[in-house]
C-alpha positions in Angstrom: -20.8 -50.9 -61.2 -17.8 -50.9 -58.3 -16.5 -48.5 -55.8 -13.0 -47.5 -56.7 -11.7 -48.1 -53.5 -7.9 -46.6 -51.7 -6.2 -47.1 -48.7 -3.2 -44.8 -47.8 -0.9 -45.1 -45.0 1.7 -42.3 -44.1 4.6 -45.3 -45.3 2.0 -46.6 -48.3 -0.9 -47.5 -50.6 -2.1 -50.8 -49.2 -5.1 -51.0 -51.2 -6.3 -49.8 -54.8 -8.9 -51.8 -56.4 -12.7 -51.8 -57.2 -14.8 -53.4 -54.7 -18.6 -53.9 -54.3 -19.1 -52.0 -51.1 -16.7 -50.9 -47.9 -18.0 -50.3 -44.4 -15.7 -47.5 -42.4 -15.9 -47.5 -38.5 -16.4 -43.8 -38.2 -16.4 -41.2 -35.2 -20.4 -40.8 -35.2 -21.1 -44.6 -36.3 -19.8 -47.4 -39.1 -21.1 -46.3 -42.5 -21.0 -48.1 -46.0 -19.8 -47.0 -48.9 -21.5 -48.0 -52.8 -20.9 -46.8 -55.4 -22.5 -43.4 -56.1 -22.8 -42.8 -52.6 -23.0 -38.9 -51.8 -19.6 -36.6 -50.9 -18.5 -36.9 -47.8 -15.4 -35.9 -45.2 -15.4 -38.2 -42.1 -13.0 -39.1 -39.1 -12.0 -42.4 -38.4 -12.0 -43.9 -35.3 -9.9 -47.0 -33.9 -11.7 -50.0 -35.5 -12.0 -52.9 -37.9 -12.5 -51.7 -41.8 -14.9 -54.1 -43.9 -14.1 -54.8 -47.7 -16.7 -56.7 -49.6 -16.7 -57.8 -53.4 -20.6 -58.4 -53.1 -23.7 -57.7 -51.1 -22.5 -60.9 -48.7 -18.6 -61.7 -49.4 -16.1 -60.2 -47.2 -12.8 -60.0 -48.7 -10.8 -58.1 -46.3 -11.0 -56.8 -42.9 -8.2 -54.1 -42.0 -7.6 -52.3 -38.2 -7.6 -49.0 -38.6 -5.9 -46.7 -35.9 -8.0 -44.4 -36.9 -7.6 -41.2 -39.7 -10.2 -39.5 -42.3 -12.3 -41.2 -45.0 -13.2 -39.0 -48.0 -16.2 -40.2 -50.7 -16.5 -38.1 -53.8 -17.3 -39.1 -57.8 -13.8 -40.7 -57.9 -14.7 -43.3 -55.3 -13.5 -43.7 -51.5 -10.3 -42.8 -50.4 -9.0 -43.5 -46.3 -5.9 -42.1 -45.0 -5.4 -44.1 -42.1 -3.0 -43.9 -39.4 -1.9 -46.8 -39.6 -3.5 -50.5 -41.1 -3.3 -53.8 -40.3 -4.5 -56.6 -42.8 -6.5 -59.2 -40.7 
């Protein structure tokens, strides 16, 4: 099973694709997201955003500015501020 996974700028959908798992840097702590993970609402906070397509491959890492991340049955979608593709 993947995550359906977005990532939404104010100019632009960077990202949409299924991934294994994404860590977020959120205000209270980085968190990962699976798929099935529990509804959520969290703020973002200035920091590096962690795409992998398994339990050890990292496929992308994107600098957030920081924004709100949002988990529900759909999958994982973060409006970000801005992003910048490492």
């Amino acid at each position: 099973m993947a995550l359906h996974f977005e990532l939404v700028t104010p100019e632009k959908l960077v990202r949409s694709e299924d991934v294994y798992m994404v860590v977020v840097p959120g205000t209270e702590g980085d968190f990962g997201v699976l798929q099935g993970h529990a509804p959520v609402m969290a703020v973002i906070r200035p920091g590096e955003l962690t795409v992998y397509s398994n339990a050890t491959t990292v496929t992308a890492r994107i600098a957030l500015d920081g924004g709100f991340a949002e988990v529900n049955e759909q999958g994982l979608t973060v409006l970000a501020e801005s992003a910048t593709i490492a």
